[in-house]
C-alpha positions, -999 to +999 in steps of 0.1 A: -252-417-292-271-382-301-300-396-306-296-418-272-293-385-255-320-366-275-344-395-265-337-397-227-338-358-222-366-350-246-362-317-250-360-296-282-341-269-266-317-294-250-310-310-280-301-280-299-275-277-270-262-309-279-249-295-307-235-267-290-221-281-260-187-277-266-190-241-271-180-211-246-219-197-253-231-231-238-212-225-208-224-186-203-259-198-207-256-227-182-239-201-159-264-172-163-296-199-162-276-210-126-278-179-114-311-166-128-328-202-112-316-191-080-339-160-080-367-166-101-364-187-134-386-218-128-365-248-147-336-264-129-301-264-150-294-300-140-300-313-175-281-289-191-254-291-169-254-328-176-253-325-212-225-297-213-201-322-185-210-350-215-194-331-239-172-317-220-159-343-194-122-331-194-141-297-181-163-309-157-149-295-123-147-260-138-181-263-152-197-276-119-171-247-096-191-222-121-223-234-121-220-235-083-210-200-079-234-184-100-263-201-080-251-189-053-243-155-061-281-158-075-293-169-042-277-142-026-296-114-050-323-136-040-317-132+000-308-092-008-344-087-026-360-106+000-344-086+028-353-054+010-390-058+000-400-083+028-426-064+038-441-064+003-438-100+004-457-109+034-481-091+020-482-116-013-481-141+004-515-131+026-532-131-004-521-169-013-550-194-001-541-212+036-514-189+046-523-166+073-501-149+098-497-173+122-484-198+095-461-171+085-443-167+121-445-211+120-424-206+089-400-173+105-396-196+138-384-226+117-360-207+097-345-191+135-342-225+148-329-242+118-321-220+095-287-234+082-305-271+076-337-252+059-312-236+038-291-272+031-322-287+019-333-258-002-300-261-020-292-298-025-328-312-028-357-308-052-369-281-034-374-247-048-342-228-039-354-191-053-381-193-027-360-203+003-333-177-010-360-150-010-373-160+024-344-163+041-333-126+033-375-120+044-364-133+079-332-120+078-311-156+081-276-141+083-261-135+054-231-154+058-246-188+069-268-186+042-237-184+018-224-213+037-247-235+035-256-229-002-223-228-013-223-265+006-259-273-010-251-261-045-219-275-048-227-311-036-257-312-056-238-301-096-205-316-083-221-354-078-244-348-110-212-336-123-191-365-117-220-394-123-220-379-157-185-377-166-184-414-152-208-435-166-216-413-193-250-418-211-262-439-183-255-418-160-278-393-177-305-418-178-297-426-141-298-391-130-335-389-148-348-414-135-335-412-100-325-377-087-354-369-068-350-401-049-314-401-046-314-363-036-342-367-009-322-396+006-291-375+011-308-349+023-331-372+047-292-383+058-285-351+064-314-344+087-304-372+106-268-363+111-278-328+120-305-339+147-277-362+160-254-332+161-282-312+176 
């Protein structure tokens, strides 16, 4: 069964977790990489929060509240340092090739107008959420819908990955791996459609 799980998530770091998984250190790291992803640190924590609900299936609702809340309390640094330095940041981004500043106000327009779906999708999909927690604090989305809607995001995302896992198990893993992007994108295409239609 360990070696099942070693082959589908083919990480050496992951599979030292294995081992591990049923520990209170797993669970702080999980937590702390949660809420460091949310500002900066570039690898999601889905596979490690699939392992440690795996090992830990009788756990899995507290591990998926936590995992939750420190993303978003991550995401919130992320909106405070974005509100803070945004100045500094526009200037960054100047530098990056094909943004100029009209495509900046496209993207501060898009976040006025539809800021809370933006935010959805930034939290639930495979999109980056560090960089639309940094740039919503850069356009100054209000604070509290942007802990709304991530808290929303966030939650549905680790909770369903939560509960597939503790379901089916292994092949939940593997189905998770070899479908998230897909299944993510069509809930969040959904969700686009539900909000228009609400519009």
């Amino acid at each position: 069964m360990v070696k099942t799980k070693i082959k589908l998530l083919n990480s050496t770091f992951l599979e030292k977790l294995i081992e591990q998984s049923k520990s209170f250190f797993a669970r702080i790291l999980l937590y702390f990489l949660s809420f460091i992803e949310a500002i900066f640190f570039p690898i999601p924590v889905d596979p490690l929060l699939a392992i440690l609900v795996l090992n830990n299936k009788e756990k899995y609702i507290k591990i998926s509240f936590f995992c939750t809340l420190a993303s978003v309390v991550g995401g919130l640094v992320g909106w405070l340092l974005g509100y803070i330095f945004g100045n500094e940041i526009e200037i960054i981004f100047s530098f990056i090739p094909g943004i100029n500043k009209e495509s900046f106000n496209d993207v501060e327009i898009a976040f006025n107008n539809h800021g809370d779906l933006i935010i959805f999708l930034g939290a639930f999909t495979p999109l980056p959420f560090k960089i639309i927690s940094v740039t919503s604090g850069v356009f100054k989305v209000n604070i509290l819908l942007f802990f709304i809607m991530s808290l929303i995001g966030r939650g549905l995302r680790f909770f369903i990955i939560s509960f597939v896992v503790k379901t089916f198990g292994d092949k939940g893993i593997y189905l998770l791996k070899k479908h998230t992007f897909l299944i993510s994108t069509l809930i969040g295409f959904l969700f686009i459609i539900f909000y228009l239609l609400l519009s």
